[in-house]
C-alpha positions in Angstrom: 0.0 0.0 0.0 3.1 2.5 0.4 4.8 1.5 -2.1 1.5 2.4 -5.0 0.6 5.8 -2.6 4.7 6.7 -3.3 4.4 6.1 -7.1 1.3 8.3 -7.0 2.9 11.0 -5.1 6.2 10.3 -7.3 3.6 10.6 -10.7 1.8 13.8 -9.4 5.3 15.5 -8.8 6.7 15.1 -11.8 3.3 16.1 -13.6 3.7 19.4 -11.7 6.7 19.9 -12.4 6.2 19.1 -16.5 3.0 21.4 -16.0 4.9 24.3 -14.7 7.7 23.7 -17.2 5.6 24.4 -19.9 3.8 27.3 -18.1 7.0 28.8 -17.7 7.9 28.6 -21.2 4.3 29.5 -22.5 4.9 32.5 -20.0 8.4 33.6 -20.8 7.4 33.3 -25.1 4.5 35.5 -24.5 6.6 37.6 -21.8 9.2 38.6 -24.6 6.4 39.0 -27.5 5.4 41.8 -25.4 8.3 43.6 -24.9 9.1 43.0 -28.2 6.0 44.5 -29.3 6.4 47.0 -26.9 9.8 47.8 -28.5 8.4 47.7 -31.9 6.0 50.6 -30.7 9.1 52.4 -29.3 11.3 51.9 -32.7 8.2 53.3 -35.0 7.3 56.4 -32.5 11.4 57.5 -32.5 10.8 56.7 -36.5 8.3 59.3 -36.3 9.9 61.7 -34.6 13.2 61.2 -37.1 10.9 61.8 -39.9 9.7 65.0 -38.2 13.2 66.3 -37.4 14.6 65.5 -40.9 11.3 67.7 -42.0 11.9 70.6 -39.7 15.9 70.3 -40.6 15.4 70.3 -44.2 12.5 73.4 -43.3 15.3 75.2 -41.4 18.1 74.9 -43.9 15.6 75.9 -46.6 14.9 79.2 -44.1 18.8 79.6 -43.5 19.5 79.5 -47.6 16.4 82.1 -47.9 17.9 84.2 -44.9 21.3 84.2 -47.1 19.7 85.5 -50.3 18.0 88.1 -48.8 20.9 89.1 -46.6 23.2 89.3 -49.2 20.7 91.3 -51.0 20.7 93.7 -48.3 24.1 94.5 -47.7 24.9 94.7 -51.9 21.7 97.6 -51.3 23.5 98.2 -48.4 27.1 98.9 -50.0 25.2 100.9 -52.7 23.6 103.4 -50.5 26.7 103.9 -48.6 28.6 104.7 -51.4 25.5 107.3 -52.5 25.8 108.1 -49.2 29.6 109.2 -50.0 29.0 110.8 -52.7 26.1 113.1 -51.6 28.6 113.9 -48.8 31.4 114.9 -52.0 29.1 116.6 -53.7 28.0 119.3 -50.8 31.7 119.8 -49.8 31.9 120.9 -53.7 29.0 122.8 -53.5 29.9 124.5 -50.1 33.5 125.3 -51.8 31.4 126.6 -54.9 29.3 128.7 -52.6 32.5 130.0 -50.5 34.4 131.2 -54.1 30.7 132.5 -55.2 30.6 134.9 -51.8 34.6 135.7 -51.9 33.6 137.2 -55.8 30.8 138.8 -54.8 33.0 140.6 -51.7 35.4 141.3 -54.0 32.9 143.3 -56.5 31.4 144.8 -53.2 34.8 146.7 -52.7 35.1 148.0 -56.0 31.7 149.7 -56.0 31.8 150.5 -52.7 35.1 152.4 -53.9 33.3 153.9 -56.3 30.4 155.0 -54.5 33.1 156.7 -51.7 34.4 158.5 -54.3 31.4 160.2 -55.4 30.6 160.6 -52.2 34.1 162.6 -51.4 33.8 164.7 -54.3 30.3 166.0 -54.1 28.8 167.7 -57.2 32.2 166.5 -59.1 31.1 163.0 -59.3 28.7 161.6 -62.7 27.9 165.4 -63.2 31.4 166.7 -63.2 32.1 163.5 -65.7 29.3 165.0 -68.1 30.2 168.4 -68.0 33.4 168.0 -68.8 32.0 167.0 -72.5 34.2 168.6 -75.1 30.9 168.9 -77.3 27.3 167.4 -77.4 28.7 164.4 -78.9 31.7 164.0 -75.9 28.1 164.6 -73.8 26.5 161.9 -74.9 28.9 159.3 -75.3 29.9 160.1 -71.3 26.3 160.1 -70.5 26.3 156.3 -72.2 29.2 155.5 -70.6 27.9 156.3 -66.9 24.6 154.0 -67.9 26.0 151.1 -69.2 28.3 151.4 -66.0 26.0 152.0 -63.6 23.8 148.4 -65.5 26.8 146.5 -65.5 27.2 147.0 -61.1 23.4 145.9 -61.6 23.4 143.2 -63.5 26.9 142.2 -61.9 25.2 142.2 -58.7 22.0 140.5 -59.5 24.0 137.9 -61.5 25.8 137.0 -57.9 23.0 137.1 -55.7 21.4 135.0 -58.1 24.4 132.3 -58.4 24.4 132.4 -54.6 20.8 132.0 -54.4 20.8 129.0 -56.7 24.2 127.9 -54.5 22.2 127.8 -51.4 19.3 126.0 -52.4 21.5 123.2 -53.8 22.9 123.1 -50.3 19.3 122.7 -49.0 18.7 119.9 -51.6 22.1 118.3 -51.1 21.4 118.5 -47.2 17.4 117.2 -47.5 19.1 114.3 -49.9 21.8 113.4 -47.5 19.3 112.6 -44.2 17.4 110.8 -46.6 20.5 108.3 -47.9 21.2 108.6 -44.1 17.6 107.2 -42.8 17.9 104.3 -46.0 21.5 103.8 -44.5 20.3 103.5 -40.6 17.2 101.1 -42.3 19.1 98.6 -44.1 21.9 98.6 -41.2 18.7 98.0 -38.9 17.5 94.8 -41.7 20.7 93.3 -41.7 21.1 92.9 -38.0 17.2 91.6 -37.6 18.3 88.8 -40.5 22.0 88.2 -38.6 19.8 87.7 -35.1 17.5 85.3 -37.2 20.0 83.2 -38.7 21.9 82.9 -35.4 18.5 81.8 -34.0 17.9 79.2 -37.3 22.0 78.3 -36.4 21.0 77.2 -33.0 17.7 75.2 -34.0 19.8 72.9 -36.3 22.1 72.0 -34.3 19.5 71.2 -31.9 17.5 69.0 -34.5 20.8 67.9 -35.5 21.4 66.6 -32.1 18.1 65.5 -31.7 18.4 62.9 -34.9 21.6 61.8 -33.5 19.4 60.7 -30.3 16.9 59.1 -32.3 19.2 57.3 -34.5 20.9 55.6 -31.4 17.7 54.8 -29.8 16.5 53.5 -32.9 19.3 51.0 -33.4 19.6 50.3 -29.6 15.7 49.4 -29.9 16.6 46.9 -33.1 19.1 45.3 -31.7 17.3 44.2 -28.2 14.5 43.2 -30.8 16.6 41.0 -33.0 17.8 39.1 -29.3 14.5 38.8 -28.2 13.2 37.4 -31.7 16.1 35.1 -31.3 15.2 34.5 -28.1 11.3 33.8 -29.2 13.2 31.6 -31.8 14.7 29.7 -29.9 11.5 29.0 -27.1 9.4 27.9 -30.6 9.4 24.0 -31.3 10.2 23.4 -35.3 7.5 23.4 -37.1 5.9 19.8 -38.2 3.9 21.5 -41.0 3.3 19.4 -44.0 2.6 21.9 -47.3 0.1 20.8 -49.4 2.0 21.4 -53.0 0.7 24.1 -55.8 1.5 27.3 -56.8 0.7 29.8 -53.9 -1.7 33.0 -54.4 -1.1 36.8 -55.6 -0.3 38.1 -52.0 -1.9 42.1 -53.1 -5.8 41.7 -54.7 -6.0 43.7 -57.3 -2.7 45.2 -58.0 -0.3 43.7 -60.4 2.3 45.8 -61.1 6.1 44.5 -59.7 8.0 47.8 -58.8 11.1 46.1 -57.9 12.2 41.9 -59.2 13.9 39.6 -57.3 17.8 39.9 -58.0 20.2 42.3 -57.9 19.4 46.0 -58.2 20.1 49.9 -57.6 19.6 50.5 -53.7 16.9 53.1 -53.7 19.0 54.5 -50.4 22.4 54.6 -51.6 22.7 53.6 -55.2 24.5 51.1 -54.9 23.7 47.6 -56.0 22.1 45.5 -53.5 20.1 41.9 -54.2 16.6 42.1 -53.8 15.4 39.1 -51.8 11.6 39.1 -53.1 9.3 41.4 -55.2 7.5 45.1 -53.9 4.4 45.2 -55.3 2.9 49.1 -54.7 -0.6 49.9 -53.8 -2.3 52.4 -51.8 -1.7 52.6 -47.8 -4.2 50.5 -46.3 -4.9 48.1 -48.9 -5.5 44.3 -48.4 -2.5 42.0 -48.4 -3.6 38.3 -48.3 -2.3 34.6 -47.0 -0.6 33.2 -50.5 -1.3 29.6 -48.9 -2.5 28.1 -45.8 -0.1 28.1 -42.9 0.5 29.1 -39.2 2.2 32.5 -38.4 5.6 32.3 -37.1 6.0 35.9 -36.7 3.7 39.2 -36.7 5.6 42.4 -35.4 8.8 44.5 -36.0 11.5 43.8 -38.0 14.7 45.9 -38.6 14.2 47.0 -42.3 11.0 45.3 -43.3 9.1 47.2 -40.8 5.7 45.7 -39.9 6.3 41.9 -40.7 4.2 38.6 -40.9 5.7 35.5 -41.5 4.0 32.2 -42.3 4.8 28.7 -42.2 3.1 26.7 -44.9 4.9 23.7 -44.1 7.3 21.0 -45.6 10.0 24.1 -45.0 8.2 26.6 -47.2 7.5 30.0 -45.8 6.2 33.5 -46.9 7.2 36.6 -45.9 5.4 40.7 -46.1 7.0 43.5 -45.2 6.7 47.1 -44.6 3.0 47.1 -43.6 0.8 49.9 -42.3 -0.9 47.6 -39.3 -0.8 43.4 -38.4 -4.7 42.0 -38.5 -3.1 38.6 -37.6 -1.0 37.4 -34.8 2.1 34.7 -33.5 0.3 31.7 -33.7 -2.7 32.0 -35.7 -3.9 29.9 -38.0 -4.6 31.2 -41.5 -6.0 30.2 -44.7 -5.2 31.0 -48.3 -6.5 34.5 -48.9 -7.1 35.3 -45.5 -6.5 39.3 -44.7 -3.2 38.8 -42.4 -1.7 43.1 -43.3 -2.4 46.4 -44.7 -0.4 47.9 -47.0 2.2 50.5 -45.6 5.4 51.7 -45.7 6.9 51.3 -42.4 10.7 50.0 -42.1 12.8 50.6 -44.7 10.6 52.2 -47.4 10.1 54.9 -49.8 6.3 54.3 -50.7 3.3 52.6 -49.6 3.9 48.8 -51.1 4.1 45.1 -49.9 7.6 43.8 -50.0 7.0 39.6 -50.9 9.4 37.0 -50.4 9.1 33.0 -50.5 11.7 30.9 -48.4 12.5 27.3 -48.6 14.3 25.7 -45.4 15.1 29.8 -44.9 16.7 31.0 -47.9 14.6 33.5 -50.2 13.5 31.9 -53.7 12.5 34.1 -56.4 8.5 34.3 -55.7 7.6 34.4 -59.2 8.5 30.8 -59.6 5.8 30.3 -56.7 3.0 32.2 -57.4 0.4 31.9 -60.1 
């Protein structure tokens, strides 16, 4: 009677033990799917925010090169009223020196009539009268009487000539003067414009290098965040038993309804990053972000979440070592261990991971290595 209660007790051990084995591991798969996922979520939101600071950097040095132009323009205006400037300035030093000889002529012709007009004054009746009585004849009279009027016109005309020159003189000055405060207000304007756009591009200096810095930040998360990803899908990897799928033969379906076009063949092409030639390990098949993207062939999935490059992944196994792969999509309908059939809606089309457009990346494996898909589908 011991002995069969210490077999049972032996039995119920072991079966707890087995039971919370597999607990654990069901546990520990689903613990690291979540922070997986949870990483994923972290890697796509920094994504985001990359995207965004490469859009504000590109905005700012678009701002910086408009800042330049317009600078530039300002101190070529700048350079052009100085120099008016400068030359306004020449120009009333000549006129002032004009004015100054104009007033030094007209002192000068001051003296000599003032000379005259003392001596007419010093003589009394002598003066004109004496000059016309002293007339040989009518003739002598006359010509001494013209002589005295065209005189006496000449100090007129003399005099109104100057005062007219210095007239002019003087309001040239006034004009010269009215000119100069302008070129002198354009001057203190432009001066005023160059130093708002110097202050602005000092400002536009300092946000780059913050969204420079910034990108840096998000770059290292970014590839911090992959990394732990790619050691816990190894990790999940690891956990999963091999798959004992048998694949029931046939050519596989279309993975996109409704759009055919191949934007990129399996093989080697141009990297659409760098240029440089890459192999292609499936096809891209482009249609509009949220669009259907379909089970080729029945299956389990193996993997729905993150992956560094193909973005929003599903991976299914279809047995006898064949599996399909979709990349870069907007949003997962199905999940890690879900059955599927052929045509089932597993993705929406996106562009998430490495990507320039909205498409479904394609690929068909065999034991793990990529096959060319067309040789696959129908």
């Amino acid at each position: 009677m011991r002995s069969i209660f210490s077999k049972i007790l032996i039995m119920g051990v072991l079966l707890s033990i087995c039971t919370t084995s597999v607990w654990a591991s069901n546990k520990s798969i689903n613990t690291l799917k979540q922070q997986n996922k949870s990483i994923e979520q972290s890697i796509e939101e920094n994504k985001k925010k990359l995207e965004v600071t490469k859009a504000q950097q590109k905005t700012v040095y678009q701002e910086i090169e408009n800042l330049e132009t317009t600078l530039s323009k300002v101190i070529s205006e700048l350079i052009t009223i100085n120099q008016l400037l400068e030359d306004t300035k020449g120009q009333i030093d000549r006129t002032e020196a004009e004015l100054q000889e104009a007033c030094k002529q007209r002192e000068k012709y001051l003296e000599v009539i003032k000379k005259r007009i003392k001596y007419l004054h010093e003589n009394g009746n002598i003066g004109y009268l004496q000059v016309l009585m002293q007339a040989k004849d009518f003739r002598d009279f006359l010509n001494r009487m013209q002589y005295i009027e065209e005189i006496m016109e000449y100090d007129q005309s003399v005099m109104e000539k100057m005062e007219g020159m210095e007239q002019n003189i003087q309001e040239q000055m006034r004009q010269l003067e009215d000119h100069k405060i302008e070129i002198e207000m354009l001057v203190k304007q432009q001066s005023t414009k160059k130093h708002s756009i110097e202050q602005q591009k000092v400002k536009k200096g300092a946000l780059l290098t913050k969204l420079s810095s910034d990108e840096k930040m998000y770059y290292q998360q970014i590839k911090e965040w992959e990394e732990m990803s790619k050691k816990i899908e190894k990790e999940i990897i690891k956990l999963t038993q091999a798959s004992t799928r048998k694949y029931g033969g046939g050519k596989v379906e279309w993975p996109v309804p409704n759009h055919y076009t191949i934007s990129s063949q399996y093989g080697n092409r141009p990297s659409p990053f760098t240029g440089k030639t890459e192999f292609h390990t499936g096809i891209d098949i482009p249609a509009p972000t949220g669009a259907k993207v379909i089970s080729a062939a029945p299956g389990v999935v193996i993997h729905a979440g993150y992956i560094r490059g193909y973005g929003n992944t599903i991976i299914i196994d279809h047995g006898s070592g064949l599996s399909s792969l979709y990349a870069h999509n907007s949003s997962l309908v199905v999940s890690n261990g879900q059955e599927v059939k052929r045509g089932d809606v597993i993705a929406k089309i996106g562009s998430t991971g490495y990507s320039t457009g909205p498409h479904s990346h394609f690929e068909v494996r065999v034991k793990g290595v990529h096959a060319n898909p067309m040789n696959y589908v129908k």
